[in-house]
Backbone atoms as SQL, in Angstrom:
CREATE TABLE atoms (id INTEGER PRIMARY KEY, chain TEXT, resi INTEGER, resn TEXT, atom TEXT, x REAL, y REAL, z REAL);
INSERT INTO atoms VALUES
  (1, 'A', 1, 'UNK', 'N', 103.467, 148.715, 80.232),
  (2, 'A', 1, 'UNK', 'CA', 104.428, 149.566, 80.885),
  (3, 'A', 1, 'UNK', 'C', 103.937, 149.842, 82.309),
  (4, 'A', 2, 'UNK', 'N', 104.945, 149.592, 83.039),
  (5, 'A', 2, 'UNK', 'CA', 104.703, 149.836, 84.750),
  (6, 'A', 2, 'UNK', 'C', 105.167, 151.284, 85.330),
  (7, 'A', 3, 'UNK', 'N', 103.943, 152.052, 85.547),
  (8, 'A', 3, 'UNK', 'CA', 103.981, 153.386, 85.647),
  (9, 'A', 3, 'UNK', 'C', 103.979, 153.770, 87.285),
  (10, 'A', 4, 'UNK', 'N', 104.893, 154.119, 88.015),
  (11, 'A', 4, 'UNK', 'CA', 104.936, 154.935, 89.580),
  (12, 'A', 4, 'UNK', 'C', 104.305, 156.398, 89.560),
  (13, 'A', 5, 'UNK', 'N', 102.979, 155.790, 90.640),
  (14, 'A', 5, 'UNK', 'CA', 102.139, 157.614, 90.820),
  (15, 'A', 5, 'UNK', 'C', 102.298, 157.768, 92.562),
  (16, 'A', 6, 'UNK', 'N', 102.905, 158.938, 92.345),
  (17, 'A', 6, 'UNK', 'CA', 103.326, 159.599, 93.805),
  (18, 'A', 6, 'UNK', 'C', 102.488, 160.894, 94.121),
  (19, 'A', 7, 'UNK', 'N', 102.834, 161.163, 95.356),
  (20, 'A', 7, 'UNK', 'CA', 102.238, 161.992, 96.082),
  (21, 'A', 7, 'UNK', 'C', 100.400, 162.090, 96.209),
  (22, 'A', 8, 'UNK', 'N', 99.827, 160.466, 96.328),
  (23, 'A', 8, 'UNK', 'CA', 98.571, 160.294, 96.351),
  (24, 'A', 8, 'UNK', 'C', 97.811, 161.054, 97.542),
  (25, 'A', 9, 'UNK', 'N', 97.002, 161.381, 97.735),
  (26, 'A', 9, 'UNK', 'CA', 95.546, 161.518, 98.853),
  (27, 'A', 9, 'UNK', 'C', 95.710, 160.305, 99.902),
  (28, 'A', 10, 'UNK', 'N', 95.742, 159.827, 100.782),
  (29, 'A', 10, 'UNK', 'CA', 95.959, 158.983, 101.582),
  (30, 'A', 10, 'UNK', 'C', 94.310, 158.026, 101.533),
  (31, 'A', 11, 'UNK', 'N', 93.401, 158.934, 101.104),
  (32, 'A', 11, 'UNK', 'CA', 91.711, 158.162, 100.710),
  (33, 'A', 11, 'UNK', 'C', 92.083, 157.724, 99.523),
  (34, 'A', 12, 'UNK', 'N', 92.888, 157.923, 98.194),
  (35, 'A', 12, 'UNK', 'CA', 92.703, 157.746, 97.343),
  (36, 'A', 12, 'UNK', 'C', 92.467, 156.047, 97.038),
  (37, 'A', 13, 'UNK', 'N', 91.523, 155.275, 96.163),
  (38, 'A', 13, 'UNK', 'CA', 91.149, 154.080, 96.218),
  (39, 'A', 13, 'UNK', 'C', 91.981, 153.249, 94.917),
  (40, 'A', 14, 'UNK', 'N', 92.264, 152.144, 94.855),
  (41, 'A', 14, 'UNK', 'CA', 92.805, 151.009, 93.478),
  (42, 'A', 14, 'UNK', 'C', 91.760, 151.680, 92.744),
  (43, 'A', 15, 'UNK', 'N', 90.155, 151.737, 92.297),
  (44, 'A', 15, 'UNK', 'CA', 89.133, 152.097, 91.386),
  (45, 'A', 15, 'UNK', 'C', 89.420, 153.577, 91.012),
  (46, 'A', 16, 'UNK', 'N', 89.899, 154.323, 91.937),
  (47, 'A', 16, 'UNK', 'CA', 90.042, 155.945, 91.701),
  (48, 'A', 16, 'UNK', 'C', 91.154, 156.098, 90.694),
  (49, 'A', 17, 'UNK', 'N', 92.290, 155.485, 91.312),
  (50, 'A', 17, 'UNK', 'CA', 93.445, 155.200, 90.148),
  (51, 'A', 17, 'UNK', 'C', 93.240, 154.486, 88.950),
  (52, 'A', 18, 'UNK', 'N', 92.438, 153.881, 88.723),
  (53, 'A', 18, 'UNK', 'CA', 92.010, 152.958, 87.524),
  (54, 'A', 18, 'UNK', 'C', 91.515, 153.984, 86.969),
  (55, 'A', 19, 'UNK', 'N', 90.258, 154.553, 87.118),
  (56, 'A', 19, 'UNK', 'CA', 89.972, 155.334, 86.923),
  (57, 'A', 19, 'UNK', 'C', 90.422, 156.602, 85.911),
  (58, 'A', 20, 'UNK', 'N', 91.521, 157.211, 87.078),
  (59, 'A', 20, 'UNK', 'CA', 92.462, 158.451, 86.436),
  (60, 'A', 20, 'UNK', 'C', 92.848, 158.474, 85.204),
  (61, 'A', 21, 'UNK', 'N', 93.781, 156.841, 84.948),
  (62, 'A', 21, 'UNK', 'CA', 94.568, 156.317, 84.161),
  (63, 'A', 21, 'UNK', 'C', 93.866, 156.019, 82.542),
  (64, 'A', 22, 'UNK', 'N', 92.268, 155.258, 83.167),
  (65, 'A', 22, 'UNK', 'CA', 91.331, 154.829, 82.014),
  (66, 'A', 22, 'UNK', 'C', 91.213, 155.751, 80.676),
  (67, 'A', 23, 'UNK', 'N', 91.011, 156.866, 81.041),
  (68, 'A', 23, 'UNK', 'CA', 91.125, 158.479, 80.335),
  (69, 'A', 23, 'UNK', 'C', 92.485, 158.792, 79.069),
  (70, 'A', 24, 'UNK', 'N', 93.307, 157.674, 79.547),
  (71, 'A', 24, 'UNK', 'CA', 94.363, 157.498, 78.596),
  (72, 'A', 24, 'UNK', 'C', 94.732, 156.293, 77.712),
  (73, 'A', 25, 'UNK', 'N', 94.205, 155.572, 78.216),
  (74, 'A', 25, 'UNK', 'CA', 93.768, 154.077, 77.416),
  (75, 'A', 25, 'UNK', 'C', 93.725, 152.388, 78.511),
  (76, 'A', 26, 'UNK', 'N', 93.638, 151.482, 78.030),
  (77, 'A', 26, 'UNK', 'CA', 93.215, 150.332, 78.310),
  (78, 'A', 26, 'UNK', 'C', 94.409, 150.325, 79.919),
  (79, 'A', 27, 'UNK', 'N', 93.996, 149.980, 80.984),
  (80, 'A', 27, 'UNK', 'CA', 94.395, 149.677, 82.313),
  (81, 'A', 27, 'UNK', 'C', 94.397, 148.268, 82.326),
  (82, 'A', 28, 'UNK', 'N', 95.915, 147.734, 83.140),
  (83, 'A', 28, 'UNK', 'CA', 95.421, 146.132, 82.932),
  (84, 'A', 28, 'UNK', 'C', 95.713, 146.123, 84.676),
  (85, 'A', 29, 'UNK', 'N', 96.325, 147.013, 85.768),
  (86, 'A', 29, 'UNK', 'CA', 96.191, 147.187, 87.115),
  (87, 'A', 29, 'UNK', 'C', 96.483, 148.106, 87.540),
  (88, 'A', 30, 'UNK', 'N', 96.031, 148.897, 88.302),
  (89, 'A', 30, 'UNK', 'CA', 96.280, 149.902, 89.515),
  (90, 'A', 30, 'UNK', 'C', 95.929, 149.420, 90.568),
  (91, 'A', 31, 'UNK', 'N', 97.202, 149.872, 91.951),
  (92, 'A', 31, 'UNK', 'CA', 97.215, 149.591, 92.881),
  (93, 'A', 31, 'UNK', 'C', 97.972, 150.340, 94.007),
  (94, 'A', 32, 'UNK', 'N', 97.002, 150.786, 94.501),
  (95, 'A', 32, 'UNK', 'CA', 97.399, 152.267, 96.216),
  (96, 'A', 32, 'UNK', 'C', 98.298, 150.927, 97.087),
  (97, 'A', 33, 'UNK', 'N', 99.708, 151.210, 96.947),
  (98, 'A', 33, 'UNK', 'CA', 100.268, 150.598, 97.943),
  (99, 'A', 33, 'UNK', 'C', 99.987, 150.734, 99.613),
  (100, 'A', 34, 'UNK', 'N', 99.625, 149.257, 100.600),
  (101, 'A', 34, 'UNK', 'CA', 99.143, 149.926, 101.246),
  (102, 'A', 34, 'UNK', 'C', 100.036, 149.493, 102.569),
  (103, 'A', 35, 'UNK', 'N', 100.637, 150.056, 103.587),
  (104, 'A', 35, 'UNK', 'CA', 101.624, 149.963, 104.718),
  (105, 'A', 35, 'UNK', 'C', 100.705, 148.363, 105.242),
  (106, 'A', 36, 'UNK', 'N', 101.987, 147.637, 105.343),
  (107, 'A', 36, 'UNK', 'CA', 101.402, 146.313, 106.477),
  (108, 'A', 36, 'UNK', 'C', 101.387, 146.526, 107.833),
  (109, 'A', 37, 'UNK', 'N', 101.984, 147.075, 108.173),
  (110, 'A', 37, 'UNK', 'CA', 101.785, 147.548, 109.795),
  (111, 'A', 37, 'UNK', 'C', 100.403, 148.140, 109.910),
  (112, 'A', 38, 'UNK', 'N', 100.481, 149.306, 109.543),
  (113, 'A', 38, 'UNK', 'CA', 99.227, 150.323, 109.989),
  (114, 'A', 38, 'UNK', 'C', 97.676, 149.865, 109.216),
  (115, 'A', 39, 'UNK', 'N', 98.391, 149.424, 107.670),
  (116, 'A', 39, 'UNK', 'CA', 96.974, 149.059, 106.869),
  (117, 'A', 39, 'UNK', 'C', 96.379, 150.134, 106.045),
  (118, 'A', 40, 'UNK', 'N', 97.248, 150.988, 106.325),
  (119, 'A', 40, 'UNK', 'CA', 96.626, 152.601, 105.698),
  (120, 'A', 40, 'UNK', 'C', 97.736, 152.925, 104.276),
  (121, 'A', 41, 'UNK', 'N', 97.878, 153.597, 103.343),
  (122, 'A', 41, 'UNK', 'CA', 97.620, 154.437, 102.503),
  (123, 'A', 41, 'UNK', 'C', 99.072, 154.360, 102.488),
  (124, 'A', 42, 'UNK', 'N', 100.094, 154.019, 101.925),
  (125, 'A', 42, 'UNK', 'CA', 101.825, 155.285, 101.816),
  (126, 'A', 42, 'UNK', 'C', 101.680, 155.680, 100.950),
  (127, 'A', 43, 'UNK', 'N', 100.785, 156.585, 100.055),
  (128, 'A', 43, 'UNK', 'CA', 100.923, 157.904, 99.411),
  (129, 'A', 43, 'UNK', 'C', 101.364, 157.532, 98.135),
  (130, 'A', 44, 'UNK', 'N', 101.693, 156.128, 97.650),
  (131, 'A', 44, 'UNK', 'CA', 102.007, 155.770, 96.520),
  (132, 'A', 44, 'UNK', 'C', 101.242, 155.104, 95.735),
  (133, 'A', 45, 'UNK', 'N', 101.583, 154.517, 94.334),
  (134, 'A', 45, 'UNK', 'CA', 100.732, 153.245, 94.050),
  (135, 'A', 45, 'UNK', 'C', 101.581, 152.995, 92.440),
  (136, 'A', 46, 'UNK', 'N', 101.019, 151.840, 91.910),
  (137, 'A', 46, 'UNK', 'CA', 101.495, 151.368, 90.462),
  (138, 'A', 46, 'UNK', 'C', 100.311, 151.531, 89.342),
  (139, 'A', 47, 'UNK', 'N', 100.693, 151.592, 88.000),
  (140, 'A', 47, 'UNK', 'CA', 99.747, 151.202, 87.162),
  (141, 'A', 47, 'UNK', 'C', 100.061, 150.463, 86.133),
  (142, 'A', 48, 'UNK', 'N', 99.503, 149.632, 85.430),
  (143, 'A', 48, 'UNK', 'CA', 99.877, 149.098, 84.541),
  (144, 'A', 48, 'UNK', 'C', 98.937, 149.325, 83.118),
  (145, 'A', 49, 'UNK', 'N', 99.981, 149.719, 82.540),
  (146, 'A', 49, 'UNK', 'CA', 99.303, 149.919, 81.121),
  (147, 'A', 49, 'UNK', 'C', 99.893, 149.388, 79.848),
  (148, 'A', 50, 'UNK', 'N', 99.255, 148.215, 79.229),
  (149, 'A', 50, 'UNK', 'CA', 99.583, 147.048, 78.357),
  (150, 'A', 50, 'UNK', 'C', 100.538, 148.352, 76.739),
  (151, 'A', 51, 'UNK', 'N', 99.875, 149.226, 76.436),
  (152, 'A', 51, 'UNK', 'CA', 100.236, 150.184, 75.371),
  (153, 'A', 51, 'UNK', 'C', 100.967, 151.294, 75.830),
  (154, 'A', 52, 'UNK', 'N', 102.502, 151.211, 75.233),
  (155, 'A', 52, 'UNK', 'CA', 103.513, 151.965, 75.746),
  (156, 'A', 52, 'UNK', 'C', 102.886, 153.430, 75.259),
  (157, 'A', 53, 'UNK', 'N', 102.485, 153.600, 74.013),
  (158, 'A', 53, 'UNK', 'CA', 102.261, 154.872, 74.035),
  (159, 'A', 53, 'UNK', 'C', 101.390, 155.693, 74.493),
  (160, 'A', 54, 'UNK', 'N', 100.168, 154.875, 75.354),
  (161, 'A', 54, 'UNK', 'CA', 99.029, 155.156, 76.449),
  (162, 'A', 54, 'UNK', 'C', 99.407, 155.931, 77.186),
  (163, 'A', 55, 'UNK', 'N', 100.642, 154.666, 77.367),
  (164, 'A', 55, 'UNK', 'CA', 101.218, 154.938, 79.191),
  (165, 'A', 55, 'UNK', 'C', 101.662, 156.011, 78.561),
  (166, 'A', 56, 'UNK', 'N', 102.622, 156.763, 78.157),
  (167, 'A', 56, 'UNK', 'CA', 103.465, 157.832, 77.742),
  (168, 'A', 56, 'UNK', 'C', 102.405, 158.795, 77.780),
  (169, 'A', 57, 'UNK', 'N', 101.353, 158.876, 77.165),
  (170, 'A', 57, 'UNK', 'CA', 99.917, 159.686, 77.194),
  (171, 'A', 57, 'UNK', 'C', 99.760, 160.006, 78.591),
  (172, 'A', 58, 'UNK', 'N', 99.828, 159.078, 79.201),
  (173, 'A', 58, 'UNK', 'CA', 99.262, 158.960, 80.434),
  (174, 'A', 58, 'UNK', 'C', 100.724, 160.150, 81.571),
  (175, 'A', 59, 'UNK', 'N', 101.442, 159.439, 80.985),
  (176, 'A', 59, 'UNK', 'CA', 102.771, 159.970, 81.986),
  (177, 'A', 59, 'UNK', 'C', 102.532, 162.039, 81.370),
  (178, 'A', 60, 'UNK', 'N', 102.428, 162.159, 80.688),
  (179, 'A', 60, 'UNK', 'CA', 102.084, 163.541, 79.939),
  (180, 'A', 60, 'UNK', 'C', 101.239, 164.488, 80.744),
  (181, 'A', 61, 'UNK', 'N', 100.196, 163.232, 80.837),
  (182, 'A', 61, 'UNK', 'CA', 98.562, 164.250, 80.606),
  (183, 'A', 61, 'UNK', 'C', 98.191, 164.355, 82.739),
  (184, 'A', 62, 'UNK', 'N', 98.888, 163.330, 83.036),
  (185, 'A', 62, 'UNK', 'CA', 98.605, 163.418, 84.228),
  (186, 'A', 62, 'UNK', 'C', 99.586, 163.722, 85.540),
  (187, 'A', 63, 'UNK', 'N', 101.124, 163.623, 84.923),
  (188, 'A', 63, 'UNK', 'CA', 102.019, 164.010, 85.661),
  (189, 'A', 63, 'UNK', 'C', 101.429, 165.101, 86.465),
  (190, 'A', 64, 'UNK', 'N', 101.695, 165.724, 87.086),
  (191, 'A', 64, 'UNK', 'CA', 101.782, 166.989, 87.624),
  (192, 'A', 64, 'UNK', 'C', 100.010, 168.208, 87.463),
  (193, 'A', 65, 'UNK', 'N', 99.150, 167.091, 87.568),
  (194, 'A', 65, 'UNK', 'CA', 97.502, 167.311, 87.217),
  (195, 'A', 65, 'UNK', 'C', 97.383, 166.664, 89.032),
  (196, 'A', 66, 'UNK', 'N', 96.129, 167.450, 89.373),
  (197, 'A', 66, 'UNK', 'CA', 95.429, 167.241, 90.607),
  (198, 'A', 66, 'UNK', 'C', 94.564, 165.981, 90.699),
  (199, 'A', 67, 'UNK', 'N', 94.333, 165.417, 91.905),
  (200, 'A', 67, 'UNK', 'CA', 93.807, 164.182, 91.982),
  (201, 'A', 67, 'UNK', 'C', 93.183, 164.433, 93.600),
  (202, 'A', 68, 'UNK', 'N', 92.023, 165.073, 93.968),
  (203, 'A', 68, 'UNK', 'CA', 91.894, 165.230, 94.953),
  (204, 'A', 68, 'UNK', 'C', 92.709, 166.079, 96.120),
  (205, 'A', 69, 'UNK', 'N', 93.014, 167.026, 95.268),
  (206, 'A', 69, 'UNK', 'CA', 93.816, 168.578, 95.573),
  (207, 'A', 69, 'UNK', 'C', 95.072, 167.844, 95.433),
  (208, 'A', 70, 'UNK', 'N', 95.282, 166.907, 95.161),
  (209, 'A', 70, 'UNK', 'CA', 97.026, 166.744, 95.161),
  (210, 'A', 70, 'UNK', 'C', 97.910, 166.290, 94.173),
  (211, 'A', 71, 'UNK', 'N', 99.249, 166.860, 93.835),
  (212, 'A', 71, 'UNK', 'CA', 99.329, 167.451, 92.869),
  (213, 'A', 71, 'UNK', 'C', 100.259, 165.975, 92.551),
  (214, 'A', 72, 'UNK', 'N', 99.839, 165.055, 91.473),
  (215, 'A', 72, 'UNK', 'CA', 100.623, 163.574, 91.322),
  (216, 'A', 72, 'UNK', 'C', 101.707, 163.863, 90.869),
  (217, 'A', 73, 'UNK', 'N', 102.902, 162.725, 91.185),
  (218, 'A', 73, 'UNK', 'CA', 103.594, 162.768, 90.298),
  (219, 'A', 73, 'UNK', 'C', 103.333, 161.463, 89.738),
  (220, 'A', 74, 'UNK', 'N', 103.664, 161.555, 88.284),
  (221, 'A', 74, 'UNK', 'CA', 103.974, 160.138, 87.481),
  (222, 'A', 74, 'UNK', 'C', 104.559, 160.120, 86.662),
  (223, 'A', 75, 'UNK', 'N', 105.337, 158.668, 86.691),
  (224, 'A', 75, 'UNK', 'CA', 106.267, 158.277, 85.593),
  (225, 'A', 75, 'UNK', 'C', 107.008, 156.884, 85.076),
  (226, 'A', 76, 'UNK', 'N', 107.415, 156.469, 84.533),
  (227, 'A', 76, 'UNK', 'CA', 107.732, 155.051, 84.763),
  (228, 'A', 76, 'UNK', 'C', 108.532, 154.697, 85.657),
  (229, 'A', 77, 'UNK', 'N', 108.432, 153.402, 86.180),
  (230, 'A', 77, 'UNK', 'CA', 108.461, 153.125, 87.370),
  (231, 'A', 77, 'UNK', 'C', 109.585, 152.028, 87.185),
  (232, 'A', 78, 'UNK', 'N', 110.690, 152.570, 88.313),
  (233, 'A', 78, 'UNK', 'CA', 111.740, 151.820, 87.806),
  (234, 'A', 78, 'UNK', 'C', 111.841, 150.149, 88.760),
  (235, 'A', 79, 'UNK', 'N', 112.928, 149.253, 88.827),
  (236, 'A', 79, 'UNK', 'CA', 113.062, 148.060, 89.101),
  (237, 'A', 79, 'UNK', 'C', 113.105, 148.313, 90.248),
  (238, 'A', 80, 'UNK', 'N', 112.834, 147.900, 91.039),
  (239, 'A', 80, 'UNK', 'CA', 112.882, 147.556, 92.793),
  (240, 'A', 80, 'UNK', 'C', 114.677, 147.491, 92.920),
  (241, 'A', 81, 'UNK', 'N', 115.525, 148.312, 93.780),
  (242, 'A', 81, 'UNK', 'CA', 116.366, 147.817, 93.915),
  (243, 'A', 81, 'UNK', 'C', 116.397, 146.716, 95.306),
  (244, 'A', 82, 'UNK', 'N', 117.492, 145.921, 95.150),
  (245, 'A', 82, 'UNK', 'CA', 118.004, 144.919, 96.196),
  (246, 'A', 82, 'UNK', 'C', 118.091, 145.301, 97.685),
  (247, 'A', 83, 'UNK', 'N', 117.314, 144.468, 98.318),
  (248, 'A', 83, 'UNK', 'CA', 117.570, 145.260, 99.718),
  (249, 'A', 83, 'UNK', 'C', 117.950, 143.850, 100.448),
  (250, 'A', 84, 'UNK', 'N', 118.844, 144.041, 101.709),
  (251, 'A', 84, 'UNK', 'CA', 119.884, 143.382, 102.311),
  (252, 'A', 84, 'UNK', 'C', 118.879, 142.540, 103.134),
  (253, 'A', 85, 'UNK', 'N', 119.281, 141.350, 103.215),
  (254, 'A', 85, 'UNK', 'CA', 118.187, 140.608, 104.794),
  (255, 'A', 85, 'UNK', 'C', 118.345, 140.941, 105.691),
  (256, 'A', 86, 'UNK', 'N', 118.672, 141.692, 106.034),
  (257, 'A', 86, 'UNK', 'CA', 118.743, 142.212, 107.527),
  (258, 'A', 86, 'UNK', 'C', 117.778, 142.339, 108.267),
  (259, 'A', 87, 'UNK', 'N', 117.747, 142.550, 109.684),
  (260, 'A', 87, 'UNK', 'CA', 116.788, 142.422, 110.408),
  (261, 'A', 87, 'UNK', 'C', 116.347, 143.852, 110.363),
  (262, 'A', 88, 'UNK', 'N', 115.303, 144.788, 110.873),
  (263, 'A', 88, 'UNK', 'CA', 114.682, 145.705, 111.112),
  (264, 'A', 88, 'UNK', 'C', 114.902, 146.244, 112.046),
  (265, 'A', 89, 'UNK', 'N', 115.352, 147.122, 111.948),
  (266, 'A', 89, 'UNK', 'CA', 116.138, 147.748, 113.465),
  (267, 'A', 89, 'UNK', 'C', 114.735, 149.111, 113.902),
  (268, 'A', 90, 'UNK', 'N', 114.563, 148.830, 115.355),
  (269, 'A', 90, 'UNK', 'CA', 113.572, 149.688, 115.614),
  (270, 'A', 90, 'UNK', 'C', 114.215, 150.832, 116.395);
């Protein structure tokens, strides 16, 4: 199950999130999404956890629990919607 954790620490690391998650059962990836422009941190990230009822553990025990004073959100993480080719308007 592919779990969305928001409102990260902008330090927070892929190992820190592995980490968090481990506490609830077997991790098969975490990953701090990270801006291609700047290279830094957008405050988000994914996890993946092979056992739905982990993840559910996980979505429970850590929703709304501190992670370096900040207060996560998590939950399952829905499909990417469709975004248009368009060019990037600055």
């Amino acid at each position: 199950m592919r779990l969305y954790v928001g409102n990260l620490d902008f330090r927070v690391t892929d190992e820190e999130l592995r980490s968090a998650f481990m506490a609830y059962g077997s991790v098969a990836s975490a990953s701090v999404v990270i801006d291609r422009d700047t290279g830094r941190s957008r405050g988000f990230g994914f996890v993946e956890m092979p056992n739905p009822s982990e993840a559910q553990a996980a979505i429970r025990g850590l929703n709304g629990s501190q992670l370096r004073e900040r207060s996560l959100t998590v939950n399952e993480a829905r499909e990417r919607a469709e975004r248009s080719a368009g060019r990037r308007r600055w």
